[in-house]
N, C-alpha and C positions, 0 to 999 in steps of 0.2 A: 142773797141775790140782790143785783143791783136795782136801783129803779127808776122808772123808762127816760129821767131826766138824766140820766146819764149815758142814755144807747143810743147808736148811730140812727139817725132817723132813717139811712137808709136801709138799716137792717131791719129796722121796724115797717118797713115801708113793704120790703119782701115779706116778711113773714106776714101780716095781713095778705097781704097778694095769694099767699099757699092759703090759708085759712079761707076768701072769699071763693077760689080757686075747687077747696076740699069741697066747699058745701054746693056748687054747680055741678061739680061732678056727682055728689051724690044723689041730687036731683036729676040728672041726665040722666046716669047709668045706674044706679040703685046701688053699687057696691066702690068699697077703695081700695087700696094698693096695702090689706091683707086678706086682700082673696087668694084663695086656692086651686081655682082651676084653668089658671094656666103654666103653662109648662117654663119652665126657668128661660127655652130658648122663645119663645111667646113675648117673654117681658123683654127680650133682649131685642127681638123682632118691633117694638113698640118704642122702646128706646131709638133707635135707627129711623126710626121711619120722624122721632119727635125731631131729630139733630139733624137729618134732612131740611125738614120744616124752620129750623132755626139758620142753617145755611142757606137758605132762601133768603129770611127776609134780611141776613147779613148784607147780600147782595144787595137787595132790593135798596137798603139804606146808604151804602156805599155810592149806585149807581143814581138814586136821586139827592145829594143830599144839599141841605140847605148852603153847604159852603163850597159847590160848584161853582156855582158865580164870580168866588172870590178868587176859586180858584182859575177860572178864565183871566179876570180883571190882572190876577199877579202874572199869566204868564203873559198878558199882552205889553204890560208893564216891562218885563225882562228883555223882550225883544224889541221892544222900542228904544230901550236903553243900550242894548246890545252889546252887554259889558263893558261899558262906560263906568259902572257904579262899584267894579273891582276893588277892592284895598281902602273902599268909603265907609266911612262910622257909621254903626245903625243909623244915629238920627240925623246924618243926611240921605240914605238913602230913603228914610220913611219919609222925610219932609220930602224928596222926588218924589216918593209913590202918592202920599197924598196930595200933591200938585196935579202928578197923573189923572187919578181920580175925576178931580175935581173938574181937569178941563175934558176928561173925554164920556162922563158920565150927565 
């Protein structure tokens, strides 16, 4: 087995996450995921309801996220320029956009 200076910190990063994860739930609810009494379509019903819950906050990150701004800032950018910057090298048009920037912020 390898050892942990060679494994992706973020996969170590997960696996603690399930281990802090195991030991909440077992203090919440007294039991873990090799219990018995529920029904195969139970677990499936819990799954759903969890990827629900994960599609939420997909949203929720998509709709607020910290690169909104930027993406305002580029498209006021495009349309001030109003394809003007057609057929231009990256780094003229990045020197335009932080020009942009610079005078309208």
């Amino acid at each position: 087995m390898v050892g942990n200076e060679h494994r992706d910190p973020n996969v170590l990063a997960v696996v603690e996450s399930h281990w802090q994860r195991e030991q909440r739930g077992l203090a919440k609810y007294g039991v873990d995921t090799t219990r018995s009494d529920l029904t195969d379509l139970q677990w499936v019903q819990h799954l759903q309801e969890e990827l629900m819950d994960a599609a939420v906050y997909c949203e929720r990150l998509k709709s607020h996220s910290r690169f909104r701004p930027l993406e305002s800032t580029i498209q006021a950018f495009l349309v001030a320029q109003g394809g003007s910057m057609v057929g231009e090298s990256v780094e003229a048009v990045v020197r335009a956009f932080v020009e942009f920037c610079e005078h309208s912020g």
